[in-house]
C-alpha positions as CSV (number, residue, x, y, z in Angstrom):
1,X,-172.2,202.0,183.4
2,X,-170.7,199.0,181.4
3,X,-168.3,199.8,178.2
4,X,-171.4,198.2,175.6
5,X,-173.9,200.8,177.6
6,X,-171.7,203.7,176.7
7,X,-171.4,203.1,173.1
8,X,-175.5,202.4,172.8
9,X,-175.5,205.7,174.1
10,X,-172.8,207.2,171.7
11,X,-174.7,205.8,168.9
12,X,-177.9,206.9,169.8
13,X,-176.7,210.4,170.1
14,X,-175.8,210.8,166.6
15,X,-173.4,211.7,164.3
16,X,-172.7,214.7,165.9
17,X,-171.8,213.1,169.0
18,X,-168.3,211.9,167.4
19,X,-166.9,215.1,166.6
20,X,-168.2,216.0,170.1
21,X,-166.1,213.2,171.2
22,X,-163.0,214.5,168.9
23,X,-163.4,217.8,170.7
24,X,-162.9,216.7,174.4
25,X,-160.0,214.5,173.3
26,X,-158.1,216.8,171.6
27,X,-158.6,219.0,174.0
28,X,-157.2,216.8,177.1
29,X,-154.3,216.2,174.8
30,X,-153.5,219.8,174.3
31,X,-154.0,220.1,178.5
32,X,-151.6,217.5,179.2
33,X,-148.9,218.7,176.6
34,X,-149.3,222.0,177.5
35,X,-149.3,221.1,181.4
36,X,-146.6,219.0,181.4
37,X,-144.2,221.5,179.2
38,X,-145.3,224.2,181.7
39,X,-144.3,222.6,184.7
40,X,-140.8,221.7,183.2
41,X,-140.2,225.4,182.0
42,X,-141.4,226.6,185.4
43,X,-139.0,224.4,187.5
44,X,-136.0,224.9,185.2
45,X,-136.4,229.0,186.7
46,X,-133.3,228.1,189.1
47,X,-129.9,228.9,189.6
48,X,-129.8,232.4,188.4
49,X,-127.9,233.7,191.4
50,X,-125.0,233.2,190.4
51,X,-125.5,234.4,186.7
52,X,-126.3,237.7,188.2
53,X,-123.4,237.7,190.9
54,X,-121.5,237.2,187.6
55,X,-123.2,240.2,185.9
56,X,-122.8,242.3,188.1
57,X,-119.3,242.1,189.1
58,X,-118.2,243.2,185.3
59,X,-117.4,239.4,184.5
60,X,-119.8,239.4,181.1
61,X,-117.7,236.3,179.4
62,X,-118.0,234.2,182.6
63,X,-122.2,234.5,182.4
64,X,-122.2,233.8,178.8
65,X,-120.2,230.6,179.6
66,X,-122.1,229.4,183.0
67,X,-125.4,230.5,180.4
68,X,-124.6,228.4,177.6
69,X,-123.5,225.1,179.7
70,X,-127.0,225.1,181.6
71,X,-129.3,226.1,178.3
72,X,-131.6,223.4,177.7
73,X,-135.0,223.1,175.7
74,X,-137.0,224.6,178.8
75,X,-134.7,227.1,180.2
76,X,-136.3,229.9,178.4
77,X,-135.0,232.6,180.7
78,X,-131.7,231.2,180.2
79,X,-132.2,231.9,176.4
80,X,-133.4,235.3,177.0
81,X,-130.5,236.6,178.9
82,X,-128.1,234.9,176.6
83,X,-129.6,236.3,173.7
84,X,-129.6,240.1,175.0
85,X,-125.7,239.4,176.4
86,X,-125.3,238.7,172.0
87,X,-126.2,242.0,171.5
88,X,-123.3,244.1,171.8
89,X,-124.3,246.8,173.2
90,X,-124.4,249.9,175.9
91,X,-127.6,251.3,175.9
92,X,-130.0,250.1,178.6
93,X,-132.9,251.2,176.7
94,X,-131.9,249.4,173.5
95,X,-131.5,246.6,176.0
96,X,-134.6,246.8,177.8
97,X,-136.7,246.4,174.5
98,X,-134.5,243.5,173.6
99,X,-135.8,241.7,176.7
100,X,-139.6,243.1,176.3
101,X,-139.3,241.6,172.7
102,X,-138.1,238.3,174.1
103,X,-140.6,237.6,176.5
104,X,-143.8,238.7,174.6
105,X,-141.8,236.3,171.7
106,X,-141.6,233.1,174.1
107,X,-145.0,233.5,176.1
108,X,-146.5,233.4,172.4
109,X,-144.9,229.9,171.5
110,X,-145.7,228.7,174.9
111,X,-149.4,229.6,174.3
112,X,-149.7,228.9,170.8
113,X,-152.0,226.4,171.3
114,X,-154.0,227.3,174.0
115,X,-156.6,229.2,171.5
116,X,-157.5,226.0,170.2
117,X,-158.2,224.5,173.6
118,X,-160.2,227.2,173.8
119,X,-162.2,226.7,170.3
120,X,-163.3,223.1,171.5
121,X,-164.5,224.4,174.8
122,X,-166.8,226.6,172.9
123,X,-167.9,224.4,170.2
124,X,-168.2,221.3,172.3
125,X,-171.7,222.6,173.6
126,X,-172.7,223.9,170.4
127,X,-172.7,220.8,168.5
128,X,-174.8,219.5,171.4
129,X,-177.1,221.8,171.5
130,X,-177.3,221.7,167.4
131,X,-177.6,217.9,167.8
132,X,-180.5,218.7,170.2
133,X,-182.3,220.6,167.4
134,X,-182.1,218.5,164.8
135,X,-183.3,215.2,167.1
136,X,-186.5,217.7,168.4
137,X,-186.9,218.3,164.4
138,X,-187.0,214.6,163.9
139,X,-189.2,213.5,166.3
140,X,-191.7,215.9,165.7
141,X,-191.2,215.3,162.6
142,X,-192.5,211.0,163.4
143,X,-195.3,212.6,165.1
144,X,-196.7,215.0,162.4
145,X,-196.4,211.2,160.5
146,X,-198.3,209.9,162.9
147,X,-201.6,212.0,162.8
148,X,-204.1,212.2,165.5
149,X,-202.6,208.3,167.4
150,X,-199.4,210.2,169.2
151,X,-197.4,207.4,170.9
152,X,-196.2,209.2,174.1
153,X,-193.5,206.7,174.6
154,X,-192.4,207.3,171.1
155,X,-192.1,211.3,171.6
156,X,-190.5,210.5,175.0
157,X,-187.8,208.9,173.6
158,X,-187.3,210.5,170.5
159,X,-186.2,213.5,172.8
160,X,-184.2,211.8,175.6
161,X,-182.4,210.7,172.1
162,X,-181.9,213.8,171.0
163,X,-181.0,215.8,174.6
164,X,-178.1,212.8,174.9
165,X,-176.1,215.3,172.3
166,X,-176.4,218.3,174.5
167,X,-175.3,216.2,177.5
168,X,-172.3,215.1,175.8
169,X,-171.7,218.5,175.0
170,X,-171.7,219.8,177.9
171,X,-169.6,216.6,179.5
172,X,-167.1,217.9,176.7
173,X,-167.3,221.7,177.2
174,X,-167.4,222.1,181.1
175,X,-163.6,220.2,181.7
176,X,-162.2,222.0,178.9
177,X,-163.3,225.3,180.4
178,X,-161.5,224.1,184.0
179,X,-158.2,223.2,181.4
180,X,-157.9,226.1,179.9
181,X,-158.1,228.6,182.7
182,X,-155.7,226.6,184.8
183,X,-153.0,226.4,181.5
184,X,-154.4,230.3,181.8
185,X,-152.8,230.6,185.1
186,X,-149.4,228.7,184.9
187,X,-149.4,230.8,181.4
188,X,-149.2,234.4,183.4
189,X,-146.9,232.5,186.4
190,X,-144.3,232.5,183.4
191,X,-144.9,235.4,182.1
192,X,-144.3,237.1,185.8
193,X,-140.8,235.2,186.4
194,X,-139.3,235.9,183.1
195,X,-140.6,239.9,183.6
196,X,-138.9,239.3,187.1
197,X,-135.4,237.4,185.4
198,X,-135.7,240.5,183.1
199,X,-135.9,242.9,185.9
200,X,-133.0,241.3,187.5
201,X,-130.9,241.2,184.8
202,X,-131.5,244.7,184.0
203,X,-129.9,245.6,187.5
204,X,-127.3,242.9,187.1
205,X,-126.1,244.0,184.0
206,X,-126.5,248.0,184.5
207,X,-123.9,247.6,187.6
208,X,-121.4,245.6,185.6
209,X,-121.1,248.0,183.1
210,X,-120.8,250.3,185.6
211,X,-118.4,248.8,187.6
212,X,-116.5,248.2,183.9
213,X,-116.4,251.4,183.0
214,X,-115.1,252.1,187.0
215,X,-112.2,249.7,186.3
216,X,-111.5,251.0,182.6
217,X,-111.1,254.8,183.7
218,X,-108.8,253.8,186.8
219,X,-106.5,251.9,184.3
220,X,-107.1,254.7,182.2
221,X,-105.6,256.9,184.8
222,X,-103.0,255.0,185.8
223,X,-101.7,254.4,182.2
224,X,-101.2,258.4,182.0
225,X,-99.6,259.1,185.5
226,X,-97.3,255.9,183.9
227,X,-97.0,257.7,180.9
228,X,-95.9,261.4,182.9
229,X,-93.6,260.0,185.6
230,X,-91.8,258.4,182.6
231,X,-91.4,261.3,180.6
């Protein structure tokens, strides 16, 4: 199929195959935006081991340090932890919906678009099948004009014309659908590693405060058996 054979049949598929046309390629654009800052976020989950060895041995200024050096535009689980080590604070539960709130806050950016994506999957076929309609209405319509001498080849291709819409639609629609559902599934891979960064961090953070507070009652106790033997 040469380039001039395509656009006879764009034109003879009628106005509504342009914004047809508009859907598939803003959908492929959102797909290869979305894909592309999926896979960076995904592959910027790393070196988090030794945040949390950090963590958990009590050393809280050292991970907000080694956080802020590596933050980057994609490191979103970076941000996360950095912003709930901010909030000064002792509570795990106060803490815990500080990281629920994060995570439900950057899966909705990261899927901000992926609604629309969806809107010209759906419409996509609908303009066909609309376009189909209204070139069956035609064509009739050139046959009611004709009276009793019907031209078969006329009616024939008065409605090859008009199924070309519902074809396109569908040429649209059925790649869109595959898109979506596969941004779908990197969309909940996120979501599961920052829940598991959360988890982690959680743990992390609960035994450095615990080991703090370990180290902060044996000075504690030291500083008064200092204080006795003196007086």
């Amino acid at each position: 199929m040469d380039f001039s054979y395509a656009i006879d049949l764009l034109n003879k598929g009628g106005y509504l195959v342009w914004p047809i046309l508009f859907c598939s390629i803003g959908g492929m654009t959102i797909f290869f935006e979305r894909l592309t800052l999926y896979r960076k976020v995904l592959k910027n989950h790393l070196g988090n081991d030794l945040i949390c060895l950090l963590l958990s041995s009590g050393d809280f200024t050292g991970a907000k340090h080694k956080l802020s050096s590596s933050l980057s535009k994609y490191s979103i689980d970076k941000r996360i932890m950095l912003d709930a080590l901010n909030i000064n604070t002792s509570d795990n539960h106060t803490l815990e919906m500080i990281l629920t709130h994060d995570v439900a806050r950057e899966i909705e950016l990261l899927s901000r678009t992926l609604n629309t994506l969806a809107v010209f999957a759906s419409v996509a076929p609908l303009l066909g099948l609309l376009g189909t309609v209204i070139g069956m209405i035609k064509a009739f319509s050139v046959v009611e004009s004709m009276g009793g001498s019907v031209n078969a080849a006329v009616l024939a291709g008065g409605i090859w014309e008009a199924m070309l819409t519902t074809a396109f639609g569908l040429m649209a629609a059925i790649p869109l659908l595959f898109f979506h559902n596969h941004l779908e599934g990197k969309l909940q891979l996120i979501q599961s590693e920052l829940e598991d960064v959360a988890i982690t961090f959680m743990k992390a953070w609960s035994e450095g405060k615990l080991k703090s507070h370990k180290i902060n009652l044996k000075n504690n106790v030291d500083d008064s058996a200092d204080k006795a033997s003196k007086k």
